[in-house]
Each structure stands twice: as structure tokens, then as C-alpha cells.
N, C-alpha and C positions, 0 to 999 in steps of 0.2 A: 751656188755656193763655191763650187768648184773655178767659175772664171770671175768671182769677186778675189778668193786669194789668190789667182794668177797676176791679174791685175795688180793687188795689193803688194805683191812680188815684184814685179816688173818695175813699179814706181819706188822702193824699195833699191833696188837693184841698182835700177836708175841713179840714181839720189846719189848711191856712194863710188858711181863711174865717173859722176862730177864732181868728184872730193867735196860732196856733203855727206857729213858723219855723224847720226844720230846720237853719238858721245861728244859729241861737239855742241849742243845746247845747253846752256846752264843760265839761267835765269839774275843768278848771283853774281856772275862774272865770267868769261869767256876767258881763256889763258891768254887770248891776244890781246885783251881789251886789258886798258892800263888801271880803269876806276870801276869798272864792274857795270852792274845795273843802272840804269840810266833815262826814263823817259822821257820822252817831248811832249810837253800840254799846251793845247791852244785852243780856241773859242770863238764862236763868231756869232753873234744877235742881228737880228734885222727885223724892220716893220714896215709894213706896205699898208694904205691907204688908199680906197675906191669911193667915190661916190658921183653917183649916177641916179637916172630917172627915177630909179625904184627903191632909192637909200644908199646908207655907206656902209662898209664892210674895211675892217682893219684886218690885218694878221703881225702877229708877233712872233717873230721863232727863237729861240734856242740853243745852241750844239755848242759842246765840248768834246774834245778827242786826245787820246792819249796814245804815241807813238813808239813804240821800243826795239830795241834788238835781241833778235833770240840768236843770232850765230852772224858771222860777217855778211855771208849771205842772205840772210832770211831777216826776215822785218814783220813787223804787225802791228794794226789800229786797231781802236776801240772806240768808237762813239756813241755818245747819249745826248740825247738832247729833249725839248717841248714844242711845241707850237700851238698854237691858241688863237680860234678863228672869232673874230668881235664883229657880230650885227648891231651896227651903231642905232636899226633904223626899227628893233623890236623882233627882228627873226630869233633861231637858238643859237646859241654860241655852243663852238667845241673846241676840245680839247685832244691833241694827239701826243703822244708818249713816240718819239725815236728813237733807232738803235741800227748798229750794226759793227760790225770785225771784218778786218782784211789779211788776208798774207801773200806777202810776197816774196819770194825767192828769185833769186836772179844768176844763172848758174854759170853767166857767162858776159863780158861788157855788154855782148847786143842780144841776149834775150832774157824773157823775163814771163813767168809764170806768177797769174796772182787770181787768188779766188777769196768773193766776198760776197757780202752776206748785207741787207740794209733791209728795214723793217719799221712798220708803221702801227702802233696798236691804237686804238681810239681808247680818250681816256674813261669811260664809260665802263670800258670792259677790265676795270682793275675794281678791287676788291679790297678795301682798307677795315675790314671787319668794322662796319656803321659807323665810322669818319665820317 
């Protein structure tokens, strides 16, 4: 417990020796920023097509992501997406649910700290109360 809030300190610490200031996030509008809140959305679908000795097999994907700014420095994504496996030749077909969030902070031209997060759940394992 003890070197979790050292740790939590030190990055902390950190943070504000790089003129990043935890009063400096605002989700509404940053004092710098002239229009405030602002995201970037973009999209991208694709489909691949296999067929071979033992049948065809399609796939269909997905993904939307949504981009913003939490502080001049810091940035963050968001994506969601599907994909959807098709046995053209009688196998099972599935279904996968996407996801994942990035941040990045850049506390300086030439470095850059970013941790992220990307996740595959099968659609199987959601639960729409007997949809």
C-alpha cells in the first residue's frame, strides 16, 4: 500500500515538474482553447473473403473512434466497434463485440507516454434479457 502511493506521488509529482496541472483539465473548454470541447470521429468497415478446399469463410468488421482533448498535452480515444465471422460453407458463424481507450500525454516535443487498453468480448457472452 505503502509503495502504491509512493508511486502514485512520484507520477503526481512528476506531472506538475512538466507544467502538467491537474486544474488544467476541463472537458468544457481549456482557457487556451478558443471553442472548448471538441471531438474527432472517424470509422473504418472492411470485408475479407476466403475460399478454399474445405469452403468460404467471409469476415465483416466494424470500428468507430472518437478523439478529444483533455489538456494541450494530453489527448484520448475511444473505440467501439463488431466483427462478424460468416461460414459461407455450413460451419457456425460468430459474432465479436470491440472496444478499447488510449491516453496520451506528451510532456515534451520528443517524448511521449501513452497507455491503452483494446478488448475482444464474443458476442455470446452479452446478455440482452431474451432478445
Amino acid at each position: 500500500m505503502r509503495k502504491t502511493a509512493l508511486v502514485l506521488f512520484a507520477i503526481v509529482f512528476g506531472a506538475s515538474a512538466y507544467g502538467l496541472e491537474p486544474s488544467g483539465f476541463n472537458l468544457v473548454g481549456y482557457p487556451d482553447y478558443a471553442s472548448g470541447f471538441h471531438p474527432e470521429f472517424s470509422s473504418m468497415a472492411s470485408f475479407s473473403f476466403s475460399s478454399g478446399q474445405y469452403g468460404s469463410v467471409g469476415e465483416g468488421t466494424y470500428t468507430g473512434s472518437m478523439r478529444f482533448s483533455l489538456h494541450p498535452d494530453v489527448d484520448a480515444s475511444v473505440e467501439m466497434g463488431y466483427s462478424r465471422l460468416m461460414m459461407f460453407s455450413g460451419g457456425e458463424e460468430m459474432g465479436r463485440i470491440l472496444g478499447g481507450f488510449q491516453l496520451n500525454w506528451r510532456p515534451s516535443e520528443n517524448s511521449l507516454f501513452s497507455i491503452s487498453y483494446r478488448g475482444v468480448l464474443p458476442e455470446s457472452s452479452l446478455n440482452f434479457g431474451g432478445m
